[in-house]
Backbone bond lengths (Angstrom), bond angles and torsions (degrees), N, CA, C in turn:
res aa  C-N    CA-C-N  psi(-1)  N-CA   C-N-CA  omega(-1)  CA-C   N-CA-C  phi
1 X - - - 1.459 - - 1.535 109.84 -
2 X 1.606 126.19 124.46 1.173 119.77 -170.67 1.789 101.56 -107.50
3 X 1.330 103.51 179.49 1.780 107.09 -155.47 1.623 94.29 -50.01
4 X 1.229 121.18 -53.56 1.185 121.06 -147.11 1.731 109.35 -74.14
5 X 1.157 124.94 7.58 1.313 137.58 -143.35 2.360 87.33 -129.80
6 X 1.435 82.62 -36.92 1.384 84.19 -169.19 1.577 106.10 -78.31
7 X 1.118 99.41 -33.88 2.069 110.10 173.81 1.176 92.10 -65.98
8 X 0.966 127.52 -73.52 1.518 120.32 -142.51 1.745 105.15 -52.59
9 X 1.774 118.00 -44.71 1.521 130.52 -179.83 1.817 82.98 -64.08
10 X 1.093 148.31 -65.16 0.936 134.54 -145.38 1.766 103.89 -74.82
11 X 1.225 117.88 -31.10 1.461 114.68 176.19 2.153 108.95 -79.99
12 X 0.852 87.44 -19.05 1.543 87.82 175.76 1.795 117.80 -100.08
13 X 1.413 108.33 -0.03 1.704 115.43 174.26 2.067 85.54 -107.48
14 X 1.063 153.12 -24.96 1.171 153.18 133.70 1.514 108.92 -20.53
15 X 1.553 100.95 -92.82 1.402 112.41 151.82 1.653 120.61 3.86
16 X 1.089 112.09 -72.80 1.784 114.42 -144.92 2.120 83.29 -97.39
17 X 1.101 111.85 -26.69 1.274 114.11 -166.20 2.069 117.42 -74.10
18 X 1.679 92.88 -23.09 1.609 107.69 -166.35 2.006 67.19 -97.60
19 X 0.975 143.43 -62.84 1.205 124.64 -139.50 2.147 92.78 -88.31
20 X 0.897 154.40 10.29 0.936 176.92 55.57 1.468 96.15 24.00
21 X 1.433 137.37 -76.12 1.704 129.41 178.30 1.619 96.76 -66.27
22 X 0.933 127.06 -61.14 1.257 104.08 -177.47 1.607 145.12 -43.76
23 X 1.619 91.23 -41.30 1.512 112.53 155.50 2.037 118.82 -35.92
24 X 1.317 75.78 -49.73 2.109 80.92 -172.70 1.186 99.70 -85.93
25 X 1.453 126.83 -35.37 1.242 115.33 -179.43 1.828 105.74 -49.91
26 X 1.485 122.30 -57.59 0.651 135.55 -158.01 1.475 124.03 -63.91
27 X 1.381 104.21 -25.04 1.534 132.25 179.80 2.216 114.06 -81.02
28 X 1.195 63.44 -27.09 1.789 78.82 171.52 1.536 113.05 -89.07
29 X 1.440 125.07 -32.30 0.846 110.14 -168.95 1.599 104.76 -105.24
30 X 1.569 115.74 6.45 1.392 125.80 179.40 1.356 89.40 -93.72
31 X 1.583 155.67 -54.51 1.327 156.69 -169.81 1.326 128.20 -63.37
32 X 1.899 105.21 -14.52 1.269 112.75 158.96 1.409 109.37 -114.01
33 X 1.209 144.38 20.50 1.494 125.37 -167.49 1.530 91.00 -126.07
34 X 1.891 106.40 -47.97 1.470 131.16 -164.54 1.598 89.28 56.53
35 X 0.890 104.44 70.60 1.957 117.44 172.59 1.896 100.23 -106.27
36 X 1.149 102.88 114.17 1.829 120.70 -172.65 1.482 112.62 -49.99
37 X 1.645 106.02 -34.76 1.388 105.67 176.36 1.295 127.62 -103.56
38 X 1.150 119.77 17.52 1.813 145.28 -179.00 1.676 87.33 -82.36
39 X 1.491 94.63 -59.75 1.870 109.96 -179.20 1.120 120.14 -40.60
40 X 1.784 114.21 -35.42 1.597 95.81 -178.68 1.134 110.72 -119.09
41 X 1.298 110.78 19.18 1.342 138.36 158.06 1.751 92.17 -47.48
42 X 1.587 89.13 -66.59 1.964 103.80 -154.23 1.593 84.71 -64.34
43 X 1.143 149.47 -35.43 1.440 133.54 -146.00 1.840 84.34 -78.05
44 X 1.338 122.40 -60.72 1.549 132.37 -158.77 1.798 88.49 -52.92
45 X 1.290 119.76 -42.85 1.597 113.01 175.53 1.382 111.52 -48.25
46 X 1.033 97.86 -79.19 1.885 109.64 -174.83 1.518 112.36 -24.08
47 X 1.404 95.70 -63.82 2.175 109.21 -168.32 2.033 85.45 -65.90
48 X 0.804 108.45 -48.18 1.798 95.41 -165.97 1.816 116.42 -64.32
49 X 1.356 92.78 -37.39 1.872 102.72 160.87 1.475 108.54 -59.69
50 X 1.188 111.93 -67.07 1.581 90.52 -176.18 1.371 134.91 -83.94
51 X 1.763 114.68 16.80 1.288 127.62 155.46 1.201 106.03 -84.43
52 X 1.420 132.59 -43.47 1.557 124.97 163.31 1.476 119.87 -51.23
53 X 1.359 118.43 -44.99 1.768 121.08 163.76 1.228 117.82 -34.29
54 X 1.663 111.92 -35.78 1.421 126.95 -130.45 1.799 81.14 -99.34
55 X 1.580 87.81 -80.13 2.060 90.34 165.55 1.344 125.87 -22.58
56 X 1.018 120.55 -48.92 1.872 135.80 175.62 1.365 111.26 -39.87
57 X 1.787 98.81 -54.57 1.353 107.81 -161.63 1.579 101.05 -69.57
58 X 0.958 105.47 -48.82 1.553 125.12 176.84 1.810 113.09 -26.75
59 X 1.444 88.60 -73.07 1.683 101.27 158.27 1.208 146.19 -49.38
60 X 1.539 114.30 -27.07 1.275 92.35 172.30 1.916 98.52 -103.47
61 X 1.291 121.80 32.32 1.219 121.47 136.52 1.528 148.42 -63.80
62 X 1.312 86.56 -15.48 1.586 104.03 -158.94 1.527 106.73 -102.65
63 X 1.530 102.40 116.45 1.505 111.64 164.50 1.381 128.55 -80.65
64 X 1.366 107.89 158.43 1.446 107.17 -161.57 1.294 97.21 -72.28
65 X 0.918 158.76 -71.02 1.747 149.33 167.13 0.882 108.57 -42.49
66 X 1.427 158.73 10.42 1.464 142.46 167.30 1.601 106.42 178.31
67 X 1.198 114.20 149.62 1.827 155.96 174.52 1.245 101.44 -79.03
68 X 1.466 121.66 120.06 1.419 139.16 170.34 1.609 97.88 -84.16
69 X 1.139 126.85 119.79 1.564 133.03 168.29 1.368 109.56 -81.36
70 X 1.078 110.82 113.10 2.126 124.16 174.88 1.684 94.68 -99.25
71 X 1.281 121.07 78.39 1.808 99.96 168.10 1.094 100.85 -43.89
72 X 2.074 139.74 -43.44 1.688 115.14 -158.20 1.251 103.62 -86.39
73 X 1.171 131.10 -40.79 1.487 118.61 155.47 1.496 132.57 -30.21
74 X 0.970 115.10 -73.23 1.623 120.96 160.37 1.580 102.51 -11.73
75 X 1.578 107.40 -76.88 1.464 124.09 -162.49 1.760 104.94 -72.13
76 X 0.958 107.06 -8.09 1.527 100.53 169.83 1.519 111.24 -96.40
77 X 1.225 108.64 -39.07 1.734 110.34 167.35 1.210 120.85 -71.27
78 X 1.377 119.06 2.67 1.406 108.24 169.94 2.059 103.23 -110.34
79 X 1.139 119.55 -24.79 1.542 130.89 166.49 1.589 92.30 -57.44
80 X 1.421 123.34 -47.53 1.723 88.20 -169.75 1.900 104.00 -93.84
81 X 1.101 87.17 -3.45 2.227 81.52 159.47 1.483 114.08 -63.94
82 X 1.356 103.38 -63.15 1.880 127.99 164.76 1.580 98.94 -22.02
83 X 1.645 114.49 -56.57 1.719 108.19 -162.12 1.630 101.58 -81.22
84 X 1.225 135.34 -47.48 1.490 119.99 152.61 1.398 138.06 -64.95
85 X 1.422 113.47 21.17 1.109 118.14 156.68 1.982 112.04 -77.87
86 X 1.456 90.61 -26.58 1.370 90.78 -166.20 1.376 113.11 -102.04
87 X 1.685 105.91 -14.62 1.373 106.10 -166.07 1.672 103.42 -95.42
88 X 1.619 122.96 -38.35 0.943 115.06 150.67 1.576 148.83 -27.75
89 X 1.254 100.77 -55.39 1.585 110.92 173.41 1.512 102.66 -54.71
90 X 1.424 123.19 -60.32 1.499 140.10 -176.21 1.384 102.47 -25.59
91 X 1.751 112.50 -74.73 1.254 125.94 -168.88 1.602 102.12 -31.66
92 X 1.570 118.60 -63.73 1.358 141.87 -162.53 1.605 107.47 -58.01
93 X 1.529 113.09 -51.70 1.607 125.56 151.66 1.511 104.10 -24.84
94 X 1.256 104.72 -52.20 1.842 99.52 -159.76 1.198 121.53 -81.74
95 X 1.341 109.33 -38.78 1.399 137.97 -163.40 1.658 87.45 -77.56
96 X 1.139 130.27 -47.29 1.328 127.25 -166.83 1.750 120.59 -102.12
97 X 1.543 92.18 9.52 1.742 100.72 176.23 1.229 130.15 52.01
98 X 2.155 107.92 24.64 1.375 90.03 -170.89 1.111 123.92 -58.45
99 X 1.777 109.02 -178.35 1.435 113.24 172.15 2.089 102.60 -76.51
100 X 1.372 100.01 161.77 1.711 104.85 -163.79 1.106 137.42 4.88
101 X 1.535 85.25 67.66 1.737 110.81 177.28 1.606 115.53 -48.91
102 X 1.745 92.12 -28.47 2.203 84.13 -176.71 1.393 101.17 -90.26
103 X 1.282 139.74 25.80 1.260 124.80 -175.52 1.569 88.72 -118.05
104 X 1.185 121.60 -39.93 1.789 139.54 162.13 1.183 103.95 -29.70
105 X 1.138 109.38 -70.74 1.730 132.73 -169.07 1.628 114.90 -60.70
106 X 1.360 86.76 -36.61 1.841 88.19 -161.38 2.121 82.49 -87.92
107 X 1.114 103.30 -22.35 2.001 88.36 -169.71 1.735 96.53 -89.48
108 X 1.175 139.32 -4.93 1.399 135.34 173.12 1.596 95.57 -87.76
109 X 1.336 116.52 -65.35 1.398 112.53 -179.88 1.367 122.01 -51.93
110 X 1.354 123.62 -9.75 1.806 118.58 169.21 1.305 113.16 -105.22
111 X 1.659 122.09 0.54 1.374 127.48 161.25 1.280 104.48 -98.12
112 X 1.217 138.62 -5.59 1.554 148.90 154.41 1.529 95.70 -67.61
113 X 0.976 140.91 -55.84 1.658 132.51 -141.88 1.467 88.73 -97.03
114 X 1.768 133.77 -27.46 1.346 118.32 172.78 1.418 113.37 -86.19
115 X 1.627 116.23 -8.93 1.264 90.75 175.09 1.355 117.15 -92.03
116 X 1.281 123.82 -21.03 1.556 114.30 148.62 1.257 134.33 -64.47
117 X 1.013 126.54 -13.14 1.608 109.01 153.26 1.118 125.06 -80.29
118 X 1.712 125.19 -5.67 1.020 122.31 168.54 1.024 125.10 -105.48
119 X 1.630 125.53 19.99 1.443 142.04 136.78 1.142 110.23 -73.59
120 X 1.235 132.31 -27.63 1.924 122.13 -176.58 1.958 85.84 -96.98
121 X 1.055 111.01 -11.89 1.517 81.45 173.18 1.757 143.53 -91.04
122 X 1.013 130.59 178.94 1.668 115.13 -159.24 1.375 102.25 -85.85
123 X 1.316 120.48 6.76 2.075 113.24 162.67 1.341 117.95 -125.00
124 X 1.766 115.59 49.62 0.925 127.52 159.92 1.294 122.25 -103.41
125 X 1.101 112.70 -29.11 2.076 113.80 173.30 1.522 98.61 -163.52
126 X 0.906 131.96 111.56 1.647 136.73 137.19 1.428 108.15 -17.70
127 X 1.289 131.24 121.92 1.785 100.43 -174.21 2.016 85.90 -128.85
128 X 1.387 104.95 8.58 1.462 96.52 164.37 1.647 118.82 -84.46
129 X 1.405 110.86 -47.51 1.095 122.21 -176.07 1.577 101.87 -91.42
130 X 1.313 122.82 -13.01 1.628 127.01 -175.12 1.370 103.72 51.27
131 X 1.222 130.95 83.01 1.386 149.87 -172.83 1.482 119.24 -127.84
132 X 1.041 145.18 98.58 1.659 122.99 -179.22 1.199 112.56 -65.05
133 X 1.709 131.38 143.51 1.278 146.64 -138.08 1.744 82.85 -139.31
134 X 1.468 116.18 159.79 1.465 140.71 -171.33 1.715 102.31 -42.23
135 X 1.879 92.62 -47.91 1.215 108.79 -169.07 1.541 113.26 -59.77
136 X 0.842 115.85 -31.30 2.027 121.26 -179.24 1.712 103.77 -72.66
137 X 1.082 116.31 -28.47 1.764 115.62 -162.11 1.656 78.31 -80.42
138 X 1.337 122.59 -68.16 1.088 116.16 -167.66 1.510 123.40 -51.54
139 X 0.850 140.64 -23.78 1.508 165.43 178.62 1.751 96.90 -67.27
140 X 1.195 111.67 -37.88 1.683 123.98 -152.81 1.696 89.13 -87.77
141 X 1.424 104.13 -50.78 0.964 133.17 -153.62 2.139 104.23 -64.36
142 X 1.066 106.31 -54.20 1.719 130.37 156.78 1.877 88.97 -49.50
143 X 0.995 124.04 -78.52 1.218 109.90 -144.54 1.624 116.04 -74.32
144 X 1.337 124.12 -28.20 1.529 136.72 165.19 1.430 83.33 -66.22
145 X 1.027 154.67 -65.19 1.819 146.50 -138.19 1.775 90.12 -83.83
146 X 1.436 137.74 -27.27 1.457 138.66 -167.60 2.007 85.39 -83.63
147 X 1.100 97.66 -42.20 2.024 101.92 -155.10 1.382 70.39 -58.57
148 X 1.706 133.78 -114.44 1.203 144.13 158.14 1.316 99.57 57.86
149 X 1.361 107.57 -94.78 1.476 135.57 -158.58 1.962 88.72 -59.53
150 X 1.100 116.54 -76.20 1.715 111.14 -170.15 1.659 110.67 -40.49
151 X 1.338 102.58 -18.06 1.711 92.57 177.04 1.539 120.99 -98.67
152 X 1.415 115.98 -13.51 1.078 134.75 173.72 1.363 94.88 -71.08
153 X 1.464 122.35 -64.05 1.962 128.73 -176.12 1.051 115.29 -33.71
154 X 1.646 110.73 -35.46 1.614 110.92 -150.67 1.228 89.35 -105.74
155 X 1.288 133.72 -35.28 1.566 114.33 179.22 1.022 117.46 -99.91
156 X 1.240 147.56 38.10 1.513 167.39 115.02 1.493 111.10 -42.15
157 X 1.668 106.11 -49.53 1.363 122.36 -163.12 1.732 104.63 -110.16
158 X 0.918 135.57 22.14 1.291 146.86 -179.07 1.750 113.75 -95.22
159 X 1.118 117.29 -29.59 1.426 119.34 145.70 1.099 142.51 -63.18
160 X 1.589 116.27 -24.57 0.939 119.36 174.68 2.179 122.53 -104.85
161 X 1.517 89.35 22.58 1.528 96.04 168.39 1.664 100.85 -97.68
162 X 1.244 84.34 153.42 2.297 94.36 175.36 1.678 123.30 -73.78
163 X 1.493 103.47 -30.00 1.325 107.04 177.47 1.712 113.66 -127.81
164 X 1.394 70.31 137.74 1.742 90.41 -170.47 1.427 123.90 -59.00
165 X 1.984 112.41 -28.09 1.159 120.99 153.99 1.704 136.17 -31.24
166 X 1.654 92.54 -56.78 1.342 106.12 157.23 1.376 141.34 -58.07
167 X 1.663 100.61 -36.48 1.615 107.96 159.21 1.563 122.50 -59.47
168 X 1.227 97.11 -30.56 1.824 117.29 171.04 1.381 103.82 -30.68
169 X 1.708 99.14 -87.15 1.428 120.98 -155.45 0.962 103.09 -95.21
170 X 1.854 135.71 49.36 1.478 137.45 131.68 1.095 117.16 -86.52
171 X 2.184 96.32 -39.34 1.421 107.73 -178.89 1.662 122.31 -64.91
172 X 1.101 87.84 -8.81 1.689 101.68 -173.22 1.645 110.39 -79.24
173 X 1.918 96.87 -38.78 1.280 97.20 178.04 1.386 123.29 -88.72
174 X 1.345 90.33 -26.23 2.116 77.13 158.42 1.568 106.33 -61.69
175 X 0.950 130.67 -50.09 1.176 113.27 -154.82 1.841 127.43 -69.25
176 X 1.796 86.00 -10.98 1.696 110.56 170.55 1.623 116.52 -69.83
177 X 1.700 103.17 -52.35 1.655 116.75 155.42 1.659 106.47 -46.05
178 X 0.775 126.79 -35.38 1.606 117.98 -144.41 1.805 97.88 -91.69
179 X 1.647 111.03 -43.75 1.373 115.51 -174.75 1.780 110.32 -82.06
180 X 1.935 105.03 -25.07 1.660 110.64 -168.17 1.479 104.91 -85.61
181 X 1.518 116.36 -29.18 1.445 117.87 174.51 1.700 129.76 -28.69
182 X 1.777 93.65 -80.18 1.581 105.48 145.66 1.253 143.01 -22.83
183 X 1.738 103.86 -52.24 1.182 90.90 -176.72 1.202 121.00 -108.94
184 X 1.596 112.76 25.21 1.432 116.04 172.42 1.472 103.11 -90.09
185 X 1.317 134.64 -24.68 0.975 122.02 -177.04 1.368 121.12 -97.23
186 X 1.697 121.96 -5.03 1.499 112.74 141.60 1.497 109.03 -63.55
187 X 1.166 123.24 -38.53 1.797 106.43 178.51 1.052 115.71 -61.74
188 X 1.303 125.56 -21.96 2.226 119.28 179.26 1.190 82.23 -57.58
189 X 1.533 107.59 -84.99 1.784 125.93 177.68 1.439 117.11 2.36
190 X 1.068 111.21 -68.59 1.712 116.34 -171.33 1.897 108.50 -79.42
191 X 1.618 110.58 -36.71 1.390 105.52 169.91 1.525 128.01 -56.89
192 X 1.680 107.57 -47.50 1.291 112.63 168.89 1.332 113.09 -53.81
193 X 1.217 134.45 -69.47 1.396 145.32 -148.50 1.824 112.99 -120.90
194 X 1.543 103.46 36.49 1.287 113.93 153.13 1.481 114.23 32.90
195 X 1.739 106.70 44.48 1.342 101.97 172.95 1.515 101.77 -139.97
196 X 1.695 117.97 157.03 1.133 117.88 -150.56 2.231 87.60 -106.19
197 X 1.101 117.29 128.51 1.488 110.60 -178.94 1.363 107.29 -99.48
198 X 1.414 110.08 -44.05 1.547 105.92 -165.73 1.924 109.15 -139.01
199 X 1.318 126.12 61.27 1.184 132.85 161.40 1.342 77.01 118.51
200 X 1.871 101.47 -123.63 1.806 103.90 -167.08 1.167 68.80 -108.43
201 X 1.217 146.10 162.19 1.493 146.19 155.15 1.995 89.34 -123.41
202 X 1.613 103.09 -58.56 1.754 106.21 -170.91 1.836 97.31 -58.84
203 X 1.223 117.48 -31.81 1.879 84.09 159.88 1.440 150.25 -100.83
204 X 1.321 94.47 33.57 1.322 117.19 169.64 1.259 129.13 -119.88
205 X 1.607 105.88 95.50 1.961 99.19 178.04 1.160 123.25 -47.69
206 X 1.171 119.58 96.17 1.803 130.56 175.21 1.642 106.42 -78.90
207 X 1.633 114.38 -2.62 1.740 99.72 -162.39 1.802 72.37 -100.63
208 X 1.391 139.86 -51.74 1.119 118.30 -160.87 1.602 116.58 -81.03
209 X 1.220 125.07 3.96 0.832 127.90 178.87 1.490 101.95 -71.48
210 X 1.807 109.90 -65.72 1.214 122.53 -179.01 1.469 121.26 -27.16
211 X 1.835 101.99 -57.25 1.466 125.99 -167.95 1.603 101.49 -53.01
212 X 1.449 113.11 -40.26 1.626 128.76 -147.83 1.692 86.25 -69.72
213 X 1.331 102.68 -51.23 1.745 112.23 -154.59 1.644 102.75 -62.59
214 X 1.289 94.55 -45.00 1.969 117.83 -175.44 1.123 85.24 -62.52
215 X 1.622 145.54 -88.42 1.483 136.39 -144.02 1.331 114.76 -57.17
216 X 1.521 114.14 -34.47 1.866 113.47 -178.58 1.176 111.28 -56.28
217 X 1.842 109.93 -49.65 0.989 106.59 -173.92 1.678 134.27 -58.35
218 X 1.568 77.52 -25.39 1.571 95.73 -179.31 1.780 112.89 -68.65
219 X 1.152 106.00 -40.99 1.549 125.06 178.80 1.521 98.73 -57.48
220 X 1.013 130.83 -58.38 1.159 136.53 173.81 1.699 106.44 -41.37
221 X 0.954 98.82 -76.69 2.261 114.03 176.49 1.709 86.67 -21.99
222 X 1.576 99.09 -60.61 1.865 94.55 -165.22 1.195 115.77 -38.47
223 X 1.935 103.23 -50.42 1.314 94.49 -162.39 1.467 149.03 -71.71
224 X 1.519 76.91 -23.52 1.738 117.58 -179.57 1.714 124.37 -82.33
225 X 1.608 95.32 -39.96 1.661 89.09 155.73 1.717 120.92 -142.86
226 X 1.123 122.69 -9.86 1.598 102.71 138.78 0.953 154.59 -120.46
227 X 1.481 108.20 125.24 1.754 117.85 -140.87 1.481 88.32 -103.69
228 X 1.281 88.95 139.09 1.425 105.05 -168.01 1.790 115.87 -91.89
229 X 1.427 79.28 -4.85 1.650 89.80 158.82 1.823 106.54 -74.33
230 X 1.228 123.62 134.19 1.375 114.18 175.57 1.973 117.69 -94.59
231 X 1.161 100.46 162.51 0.889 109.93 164.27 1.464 120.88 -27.97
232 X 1.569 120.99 121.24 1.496 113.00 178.79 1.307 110.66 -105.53
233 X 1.903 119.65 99.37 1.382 118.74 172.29 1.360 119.03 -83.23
234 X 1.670 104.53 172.89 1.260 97.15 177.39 1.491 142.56 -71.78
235 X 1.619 152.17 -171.97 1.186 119.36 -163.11 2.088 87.74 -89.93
236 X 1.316 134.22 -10.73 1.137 137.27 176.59 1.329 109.44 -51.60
237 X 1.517 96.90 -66.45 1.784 92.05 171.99 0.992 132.49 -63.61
238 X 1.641 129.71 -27.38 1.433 130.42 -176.63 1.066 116.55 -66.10
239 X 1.480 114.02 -37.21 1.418 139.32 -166.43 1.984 106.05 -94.40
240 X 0.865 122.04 -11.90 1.561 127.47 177.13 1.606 97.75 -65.24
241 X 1.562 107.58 126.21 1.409 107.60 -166.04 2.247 85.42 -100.00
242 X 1.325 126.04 12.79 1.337 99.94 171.85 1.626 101.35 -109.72
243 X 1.365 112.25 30.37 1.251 102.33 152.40 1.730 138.97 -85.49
244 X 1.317 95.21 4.66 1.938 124.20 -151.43 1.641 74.59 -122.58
245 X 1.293 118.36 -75.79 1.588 104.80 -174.79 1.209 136.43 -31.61
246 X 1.339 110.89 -38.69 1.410 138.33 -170.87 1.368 111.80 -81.62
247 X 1.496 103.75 -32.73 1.868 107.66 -154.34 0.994 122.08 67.30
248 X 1.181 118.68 41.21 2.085 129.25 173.04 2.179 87.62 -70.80
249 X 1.398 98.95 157.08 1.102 115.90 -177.66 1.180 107.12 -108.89
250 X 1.298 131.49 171.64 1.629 135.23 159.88 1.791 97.06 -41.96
251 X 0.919 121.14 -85.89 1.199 139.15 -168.77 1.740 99.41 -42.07
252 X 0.628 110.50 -108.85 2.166 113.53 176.92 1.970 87.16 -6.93
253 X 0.984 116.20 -46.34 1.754 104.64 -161.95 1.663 95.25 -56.70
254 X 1.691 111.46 -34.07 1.414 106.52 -156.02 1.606 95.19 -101.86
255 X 1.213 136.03 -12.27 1.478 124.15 164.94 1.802 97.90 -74.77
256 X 0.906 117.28 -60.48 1.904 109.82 -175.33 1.528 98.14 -53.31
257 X 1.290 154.77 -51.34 1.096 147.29 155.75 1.288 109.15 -10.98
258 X 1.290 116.72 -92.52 1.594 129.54 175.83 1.910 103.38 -50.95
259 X 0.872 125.07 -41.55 1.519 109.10 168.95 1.662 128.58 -65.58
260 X 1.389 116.42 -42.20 1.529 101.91 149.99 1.408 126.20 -78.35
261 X 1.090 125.44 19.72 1.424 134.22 161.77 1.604 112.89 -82.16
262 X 1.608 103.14 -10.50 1.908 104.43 -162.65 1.699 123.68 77.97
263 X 1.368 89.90 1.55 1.412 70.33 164.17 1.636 145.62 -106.07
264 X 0.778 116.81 -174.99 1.925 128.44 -161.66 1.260 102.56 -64.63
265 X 1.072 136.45 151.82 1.580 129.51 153.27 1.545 109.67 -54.29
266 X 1.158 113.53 -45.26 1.447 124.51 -173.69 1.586 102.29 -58.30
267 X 1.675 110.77 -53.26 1.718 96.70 -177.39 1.912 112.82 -62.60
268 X 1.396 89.40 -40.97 1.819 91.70 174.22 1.481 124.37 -34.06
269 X 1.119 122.93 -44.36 1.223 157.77 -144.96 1.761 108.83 -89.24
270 X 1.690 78.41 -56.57 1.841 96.14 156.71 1.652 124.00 -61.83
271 X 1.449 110.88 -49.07 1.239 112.22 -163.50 1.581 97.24 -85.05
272 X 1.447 129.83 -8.89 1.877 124.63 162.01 0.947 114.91 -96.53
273 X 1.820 126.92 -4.40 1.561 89.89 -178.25 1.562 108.61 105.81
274 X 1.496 128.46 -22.71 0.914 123.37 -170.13 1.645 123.41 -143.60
275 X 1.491 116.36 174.86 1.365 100.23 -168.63 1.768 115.67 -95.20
276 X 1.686 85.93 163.76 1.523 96.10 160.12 1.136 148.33 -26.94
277 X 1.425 131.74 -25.86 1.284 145.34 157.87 1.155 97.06 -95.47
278 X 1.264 131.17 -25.47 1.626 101.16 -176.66 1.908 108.88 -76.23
279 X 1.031 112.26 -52.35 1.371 103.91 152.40 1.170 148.44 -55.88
280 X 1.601 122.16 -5.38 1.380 110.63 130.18 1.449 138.90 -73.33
281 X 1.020 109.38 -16.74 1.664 128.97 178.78 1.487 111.16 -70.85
282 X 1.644 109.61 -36.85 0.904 118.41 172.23 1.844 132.02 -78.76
283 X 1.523 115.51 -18.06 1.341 126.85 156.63 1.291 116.67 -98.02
284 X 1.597 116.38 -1.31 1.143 111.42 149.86 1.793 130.14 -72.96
285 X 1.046 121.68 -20.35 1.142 158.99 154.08 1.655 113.36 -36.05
286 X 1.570 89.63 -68.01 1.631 112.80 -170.59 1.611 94.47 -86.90
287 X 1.036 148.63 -26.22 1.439 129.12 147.27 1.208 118.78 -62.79
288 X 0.971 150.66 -32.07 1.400 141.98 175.32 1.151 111.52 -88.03
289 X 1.853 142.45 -16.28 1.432 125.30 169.72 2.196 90.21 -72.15
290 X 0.999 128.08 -18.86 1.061 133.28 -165.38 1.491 126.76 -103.84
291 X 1.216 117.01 -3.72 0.970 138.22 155.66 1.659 102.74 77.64
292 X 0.906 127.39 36.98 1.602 131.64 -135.39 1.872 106.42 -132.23
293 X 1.419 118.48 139.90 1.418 93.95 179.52 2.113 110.57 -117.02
294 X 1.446 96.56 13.06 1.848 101.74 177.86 1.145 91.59 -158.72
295 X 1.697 112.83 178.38 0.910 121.94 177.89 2.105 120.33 -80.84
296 X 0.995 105.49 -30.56 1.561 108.77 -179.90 1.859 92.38 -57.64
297 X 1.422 122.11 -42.98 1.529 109.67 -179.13 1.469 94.85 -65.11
298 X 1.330 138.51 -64.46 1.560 142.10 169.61 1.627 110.94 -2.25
299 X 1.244 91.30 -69.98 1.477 108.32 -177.31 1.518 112.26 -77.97
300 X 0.951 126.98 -2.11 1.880 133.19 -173.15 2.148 91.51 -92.38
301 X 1.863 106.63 -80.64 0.980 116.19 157.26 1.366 134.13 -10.35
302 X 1.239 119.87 -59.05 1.420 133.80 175.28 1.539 124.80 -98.74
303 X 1.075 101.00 33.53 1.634 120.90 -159.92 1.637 125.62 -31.58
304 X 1.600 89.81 72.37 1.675 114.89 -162.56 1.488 93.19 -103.61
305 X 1.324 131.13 -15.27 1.700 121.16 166.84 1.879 109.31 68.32
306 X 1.322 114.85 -147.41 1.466 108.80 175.62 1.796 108.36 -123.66
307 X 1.431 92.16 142.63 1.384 90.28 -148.56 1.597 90.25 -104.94
């Protein structure tokens, strides 16, 4: 194993290990909140761990004079790109409350399901002659047009978060998309066809690097604003048996909390962690399991009084 062989295993056991704490972190704090976007939080974990597994294996294949070609490898590392093509956007859907998120969702997820079949299909790569076939441009083509679009989303919607911290470390992550984009696709380039484009680029893990920078930051997000300690309500609310009737969630218990308290959507928003539309979306929600059109009916209905 030569130096560069040893970084790269050593940046990708880094790699799988920060996204691995994050994973549990994340699982803990999805099992007490049951917060929807923690969830696909954990799904974007899972598929990216075992595309990093997947990369690993890959690597310590590779001799210093020459690239071992895996056609099923290949085609499996590009199926779990395909599943964060779709699961990604989603998260961002949620997190940002667009308007018809399932029509969003359901048209990313059926350009997800064609672009994997058109990685298992026979005009996606020549893997005798190692040639790219119609099917790969198009594939490329979905996934630069998905990057695109998530950076356009997020800075559209970057005004309308409360803390600037958070505006931080989106801007950060576009700017991770923006520099890893490029150069993942000189790395197909040079892996397939054993040619070097721009320095060593194929011996340098650029996906765990990326992952490493993205998960801290993310670890960080955890620590700073969701505390996985939850919300401490009162024993009125915990104990209110028309919260089970209704189907109030963890979450709805702690926006109506903060709403008979008087406060703003905007302070709400502050004191979870999350944005402004998401907390309207979310008492939009809690009026309609409730059949209800304000909060004084809210509070009549659910006969929680002033707390």
């Amino acid at each position: 194993m030569n130096l560069n062989m040893a970084i790269n295993l050593s940046l990708d056991i880094l790699a799988i290990t920060i996204g691995v704490t994050t994973l549990l972190i994340s699982l803990i704090y999805y099992f007490k909140s049951k917060n929807k976007l923690m969830l696909y939080y954990i799904y974007i974990e899972i598929v990216v761990i075992l595309y990093l597994a997947l990369n690993m294996t890959m690597n310590l294949n590779l001799s210093p004079s020459n690239i071992v070609f895996y056609p099923k490898k290949i085609c499996l590392m590009f199926v779990f790109r395909n599943m964060l093509l779709f699961l990604i956007p989603l998260f961002f859907h949620t997190a940002f409350s667009i308007k018809n998120i399932k029509t969003t969702s359901i048209l990313f997820g059926c350009f997800s399901i064609l672009n994997t079949l058109n990685v298992l299909s026979p005009w996606f790569i020549d893997f005798e002659t190692k040639q790219f076939l119609p099917g790969f441009y198009l594939n490329y083509l979905f996934g630069i047009g998905t990057v695109i679009y998530l950076i356009v989303l997020i800075f559209c919607h970057l005004k309308k978060l409360f803390d600037t911290r958070i505006r931080l470390m989106l801007i950060v992550f576009c700017a991770l998309l923006a520099i890893f984009t490029p150069l993942l696709c000189v790395m197909d380039y040079e892996l397939i066809f054993q040619k070097k484009l721009i320095l060593a680029l194929r011996d340098i893990s650029f996906h765990s690097l990326f992952y490493s920078v993205w998960n801290i930051l993310f670890l960080i997000f955890l620590a700073c604003y969701i505390q996985i300690k939850p919300i401490q309500l009162t024993p009125q609310m915990e104990e209110n048996p028309f919260f089970g009737q209704y189907g109030i969630t963890a979450r709805e218990k702690e926006i109506i909390f903060f709403m008979n308290q008087g406060l703003s959507n905007k302070q709400i928003g502050s004191k979870l962690f999350i944005s402004e539309l998401t907390v309207k979306s979310h008492i939009q929600n809690i009026y309609k399991k409730l059949n209800v059109g304000n909060k004084m009916e809210m509070i009549k209905a659910l006969n929680i009084g002033q707390l």
